[in-house]
N, C-alpha and C positions, 0 to 999 in steps of 0.2 A: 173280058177282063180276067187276070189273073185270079185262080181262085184262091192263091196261098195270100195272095195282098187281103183279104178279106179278113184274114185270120190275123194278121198283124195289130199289134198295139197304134194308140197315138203315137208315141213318142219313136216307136220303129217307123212308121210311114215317115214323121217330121223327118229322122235320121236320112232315108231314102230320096227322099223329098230334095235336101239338102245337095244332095250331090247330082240333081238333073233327074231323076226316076221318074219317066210321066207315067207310070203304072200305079207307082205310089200315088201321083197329084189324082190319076183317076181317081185311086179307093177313094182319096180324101174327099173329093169331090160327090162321090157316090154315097159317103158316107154321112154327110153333112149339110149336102144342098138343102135338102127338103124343109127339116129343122132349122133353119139359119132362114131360107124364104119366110116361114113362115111366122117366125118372128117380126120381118120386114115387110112382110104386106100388113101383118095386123096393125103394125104404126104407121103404114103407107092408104090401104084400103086400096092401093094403085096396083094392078096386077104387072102394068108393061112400068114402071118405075119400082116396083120391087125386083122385077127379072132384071133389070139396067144394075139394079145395086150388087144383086149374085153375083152376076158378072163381073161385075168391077171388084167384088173383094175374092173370089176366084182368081180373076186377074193379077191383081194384085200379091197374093198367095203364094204364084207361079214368077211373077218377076223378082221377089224378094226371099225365094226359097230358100238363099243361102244364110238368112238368117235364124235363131236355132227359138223353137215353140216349145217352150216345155207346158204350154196347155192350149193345144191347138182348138180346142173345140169354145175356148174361151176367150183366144185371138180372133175366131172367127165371129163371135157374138159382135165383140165391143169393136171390131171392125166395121162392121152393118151398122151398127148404132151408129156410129163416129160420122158412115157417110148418112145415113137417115137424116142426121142433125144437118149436115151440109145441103143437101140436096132440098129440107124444106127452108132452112136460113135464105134457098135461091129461089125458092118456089112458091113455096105456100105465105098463106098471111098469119100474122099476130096468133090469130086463138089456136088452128090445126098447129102452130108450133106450140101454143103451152101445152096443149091437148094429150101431142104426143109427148111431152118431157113428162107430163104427170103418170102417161102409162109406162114409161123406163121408171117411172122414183116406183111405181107400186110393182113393178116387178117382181117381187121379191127373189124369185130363183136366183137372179144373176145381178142385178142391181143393185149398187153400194153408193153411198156418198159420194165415194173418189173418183167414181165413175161417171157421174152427172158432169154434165160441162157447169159448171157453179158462175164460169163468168157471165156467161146468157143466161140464167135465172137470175144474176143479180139485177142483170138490165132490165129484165121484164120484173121483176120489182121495184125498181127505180123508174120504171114508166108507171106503174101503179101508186108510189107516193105520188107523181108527179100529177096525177090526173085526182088527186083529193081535192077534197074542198079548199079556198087559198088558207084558211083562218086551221084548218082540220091539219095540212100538210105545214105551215109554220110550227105547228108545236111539235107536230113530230121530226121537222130538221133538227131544230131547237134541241129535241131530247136525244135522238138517238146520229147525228150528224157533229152536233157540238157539244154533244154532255152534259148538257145544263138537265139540274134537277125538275123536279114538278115547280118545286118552290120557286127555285130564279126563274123558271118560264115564267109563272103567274105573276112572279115582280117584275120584268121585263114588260108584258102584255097587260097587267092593269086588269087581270085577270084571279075568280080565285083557286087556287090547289085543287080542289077539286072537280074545278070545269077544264083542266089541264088535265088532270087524270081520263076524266070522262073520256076529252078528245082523243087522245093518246088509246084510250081502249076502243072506241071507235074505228080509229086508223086503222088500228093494226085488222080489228075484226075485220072489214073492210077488204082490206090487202089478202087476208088468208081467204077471205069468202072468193075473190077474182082468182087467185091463183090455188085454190084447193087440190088442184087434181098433185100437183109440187108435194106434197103433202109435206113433211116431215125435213123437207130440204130447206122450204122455206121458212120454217119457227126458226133452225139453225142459222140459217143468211140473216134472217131481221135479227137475233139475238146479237148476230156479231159487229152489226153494225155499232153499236154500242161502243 
């Protein structure tokens, strides 16, 4: 490999990049596999399905080089995540998929809100109301589905204010305790349900 490519910036590789330079797609590659793996095995634990995903966002890198990265090292992260998400959505069961969304939310390096897929945490929250108790998960449709206060739950169910409250704090504990590793994604998701 070129030793002057070593010396270059991101944004001069992208620039090179752009126009066909597979000297530049080497550096990038040389520069970034390792770091980018090893993100993907840590959420994979799969050595030949984290090398599968390299490749495919390598791949991928390389077919759509003409479009312009003004933060390549950050395209490549949420690239890996993106197919991570895919490949266990095909693969793996229920818990190794919360497992790993909870280790993208506690990320912190690189992991934000906006970056979590929010509509598969919603679902696997909405599998979590769904599997409450039937009396535990009515009041919480009730409250946080239709808006009804503690009050009209408890005149609705013949119930009083504060065995609605009760349930209602139940539920929710309940839900964070299944999905904790979510951390902070999911107080947001339940609040909005509201």
């Amino acid at each position: 490999m070129d030793h002057a490519y070593s010396q270059l910036s991101d944004m001069e590789l992208a620039g090179l990049l752009k126009s066909g330079d597979q000297s530049a797609f080497a550096q990038i590659y040389e520069r970034y596999w390792r770091v980018i793996y090893g993100h993907v095995y840590k959420m994979l634990l799969d050595e030949e399905e984290a090398k599968d995903v390299i490749q495919e966002v390598f791949s991928e890198i390389w077919i759509k080089r003409e479009q312009q990265y003004s933060n390549l090292a950050g395209y490549l992260y949420v690239s890996a995540r993106h197919k991570v998400i895919n490949l266990i959505r095909k693969n793996k069961f229920h818990g190794a998929y919360l497992d790993t969304l909870g280790r993208f939310a506690s990320d912190s390096s690189t992991a934000t809100l906006e970056q979590l897929d929010e509509k598969d945490l919603a679902a696997a929250i909405e599998r979590e109301i769904q599997a409450l108790p039937p009396r535990m998960k009515e009041i919480f449709e009730l409250s946080r589905k239709e808006n009804l206060s503690y009050k009209e739950i408890a005149g609705r169910l013949g119930i009083s204010d504060k065995t609605v409250k009760k349930q209602m704090h139940k539920s929710l504990q309940q839900i964070r305790l299944n999905l904790k590793d979510a951390g902070a994604v999911v107080v947001v998701l339940l609040a909005s349900m509201r």
